[in-house]
PLY file of the C-alpha trace (Angstrom):
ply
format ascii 1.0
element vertex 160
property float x
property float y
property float z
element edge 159
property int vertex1
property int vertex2
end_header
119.70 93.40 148.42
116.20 93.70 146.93
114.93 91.01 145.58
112.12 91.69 142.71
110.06 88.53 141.06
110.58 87.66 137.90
107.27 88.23 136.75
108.06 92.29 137.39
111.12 92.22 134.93
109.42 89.78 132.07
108.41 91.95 128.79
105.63 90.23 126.54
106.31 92.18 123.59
103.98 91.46 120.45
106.23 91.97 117.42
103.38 90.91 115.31
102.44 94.84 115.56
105.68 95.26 113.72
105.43 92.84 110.85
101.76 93.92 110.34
103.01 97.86 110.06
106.15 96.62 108.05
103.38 94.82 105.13
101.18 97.74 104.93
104.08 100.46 104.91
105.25 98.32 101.96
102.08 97.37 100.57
101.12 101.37 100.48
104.63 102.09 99.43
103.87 99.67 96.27
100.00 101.25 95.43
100.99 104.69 95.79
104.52 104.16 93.00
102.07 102.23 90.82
99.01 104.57 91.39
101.76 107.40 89.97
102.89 105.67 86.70
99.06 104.64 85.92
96.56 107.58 86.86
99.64 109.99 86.10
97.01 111.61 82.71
93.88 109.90 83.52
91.18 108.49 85.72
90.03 105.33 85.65
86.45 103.77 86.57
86.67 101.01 88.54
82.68 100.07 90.18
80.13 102.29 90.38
80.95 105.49 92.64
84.68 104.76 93.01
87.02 106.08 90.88
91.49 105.59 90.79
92.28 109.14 90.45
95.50 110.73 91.36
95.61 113.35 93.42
98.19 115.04 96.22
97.43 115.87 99.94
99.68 118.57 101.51
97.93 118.27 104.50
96.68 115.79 106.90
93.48 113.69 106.31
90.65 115.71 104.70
93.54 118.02 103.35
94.24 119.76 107.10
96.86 121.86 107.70
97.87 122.08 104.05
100.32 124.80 104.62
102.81 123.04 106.65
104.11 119.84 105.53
106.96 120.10 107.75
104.99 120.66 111.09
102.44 117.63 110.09
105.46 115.20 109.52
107.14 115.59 112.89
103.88 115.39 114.64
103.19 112.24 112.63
106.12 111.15 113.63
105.72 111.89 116.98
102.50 109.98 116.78
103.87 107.03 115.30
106.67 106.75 118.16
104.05 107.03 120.89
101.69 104.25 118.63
104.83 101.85 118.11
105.65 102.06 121.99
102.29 101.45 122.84
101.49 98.92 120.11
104.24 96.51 121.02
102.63 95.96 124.63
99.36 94.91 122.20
97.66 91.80 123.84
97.47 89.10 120.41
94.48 88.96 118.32
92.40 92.42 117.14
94.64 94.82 119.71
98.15 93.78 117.78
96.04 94.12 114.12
94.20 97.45 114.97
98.13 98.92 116.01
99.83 97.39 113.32
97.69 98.81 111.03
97.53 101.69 112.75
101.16 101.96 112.71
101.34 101.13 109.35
99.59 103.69 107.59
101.37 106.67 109.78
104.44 105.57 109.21
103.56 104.37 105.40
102.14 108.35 105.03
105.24 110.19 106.32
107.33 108.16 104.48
106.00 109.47 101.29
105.53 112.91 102.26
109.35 112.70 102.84
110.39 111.44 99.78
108.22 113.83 97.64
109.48 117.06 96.66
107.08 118.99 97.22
106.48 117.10 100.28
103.33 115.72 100.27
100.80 112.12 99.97
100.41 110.27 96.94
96.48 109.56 96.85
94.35 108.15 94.15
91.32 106.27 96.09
88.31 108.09 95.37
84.86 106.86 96.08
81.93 109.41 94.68
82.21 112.78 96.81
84.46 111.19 99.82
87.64 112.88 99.68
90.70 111.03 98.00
92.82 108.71 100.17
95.20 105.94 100.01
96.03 102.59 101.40
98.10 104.04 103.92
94.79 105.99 105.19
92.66 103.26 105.07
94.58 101.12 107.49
94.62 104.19 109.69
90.68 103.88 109.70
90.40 100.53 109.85
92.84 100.45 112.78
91.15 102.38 114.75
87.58 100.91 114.28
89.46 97.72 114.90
90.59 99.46 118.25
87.21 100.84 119.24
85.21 97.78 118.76
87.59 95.68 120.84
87.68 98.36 123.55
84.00 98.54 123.20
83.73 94.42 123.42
85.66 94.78 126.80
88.88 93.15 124.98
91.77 94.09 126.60
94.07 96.03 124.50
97.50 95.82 126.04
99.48 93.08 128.20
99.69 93.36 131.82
0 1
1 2
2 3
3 4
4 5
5 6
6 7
7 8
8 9
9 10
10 11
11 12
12 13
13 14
14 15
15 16
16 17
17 18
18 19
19 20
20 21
21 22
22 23
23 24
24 25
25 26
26 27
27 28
28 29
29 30
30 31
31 32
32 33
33 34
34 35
35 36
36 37
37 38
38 39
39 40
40 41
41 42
42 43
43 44
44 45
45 46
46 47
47 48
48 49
49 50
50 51
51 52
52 53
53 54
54 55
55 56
56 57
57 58
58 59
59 60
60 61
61 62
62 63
63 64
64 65
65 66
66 67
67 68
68 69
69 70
70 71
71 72
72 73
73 74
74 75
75 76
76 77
77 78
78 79
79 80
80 81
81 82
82 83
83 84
84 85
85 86
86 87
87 88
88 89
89 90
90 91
91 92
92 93
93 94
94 95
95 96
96 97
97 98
98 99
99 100
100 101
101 102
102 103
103 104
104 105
105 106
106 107
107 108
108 109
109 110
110 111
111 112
112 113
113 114
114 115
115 116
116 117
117 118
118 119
119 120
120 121
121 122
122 123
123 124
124 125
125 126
126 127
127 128
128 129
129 130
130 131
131 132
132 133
133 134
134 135
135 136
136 137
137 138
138 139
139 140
140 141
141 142
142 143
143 144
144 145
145 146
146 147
147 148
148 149
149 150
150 151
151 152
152 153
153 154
154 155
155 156
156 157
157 158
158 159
């Protein structure tokens, strides 16, 4: 019989990962159906250089790979699996925020490029010659920074 300690077969899953991807997918989900009723004929002026305007995204970020909606959706899927599996072995603190939100805006993203016909991003964000994004994109960037400046302060990012 082989005997294996317990410490081998315990899983410290961080759901908080989840429930942070689960507010911003909602959150976005929210922005983006309001962001279509209200900038639907016009811009609006908000402060300065940033603008809500409402504009459509094909593509990826920047408007990449416009041309095929279906190819960037399973990839993004894809990614979001391998960012989920990943994510829930998160050690607590900035780790299980940067892949929530992370997670969040991937998932938040292909769910709208699903549900539109054409399939494509809702995105109304615009801040003087930056291209247009969405909530769902910011997390995404914010994630990651969140990410690299733990990994960078020698933070360890998942649990043993």
């Amino acid at each position: 019989m082989c005997v294996v300690p317990r410490k081998r077969l315990r899983f410290d899953l961080n759901f908080s990962v989840a429930v942070i991807a689960l507010v911003v997918t909602a959150l976005d989900a929210l922005t983006k159906a309001w962001a279509r009723r209200a900038f639907a004929t016009h811009a609006v002026h908000v402060v300065g250089a940033v603008w809500f305007r409402l504009q459509y995204n094909s593509g990826i970020s920047f408007s990449i790979n416009r041309s095929g909606p279906l190819l960037t959706s399973v990839v993004t899927v894809v990614i979001a699996v391998v960012v989920f599996a990943i994510g829930l072995q998160a050690a607590s603190g900035a780790p299980a925020v940067g892949f929530g939100l992370l997670l969040g805006g991937g998932v938040a993203n292909v769910i709208d490029r699903l549900a539109a016909r054409p399939h494509r991003v809702t995105d109304f964000v615009a801040v003087g010659s930056f291209p247009v994004f969405n909530l769902a994109d910011a997390s995404i960037t914010v994630g990651f920074v969140v990410l690299l400046v733990a990994a960078l302060r020698g933070e360890r990012l998942l649990n043993p």
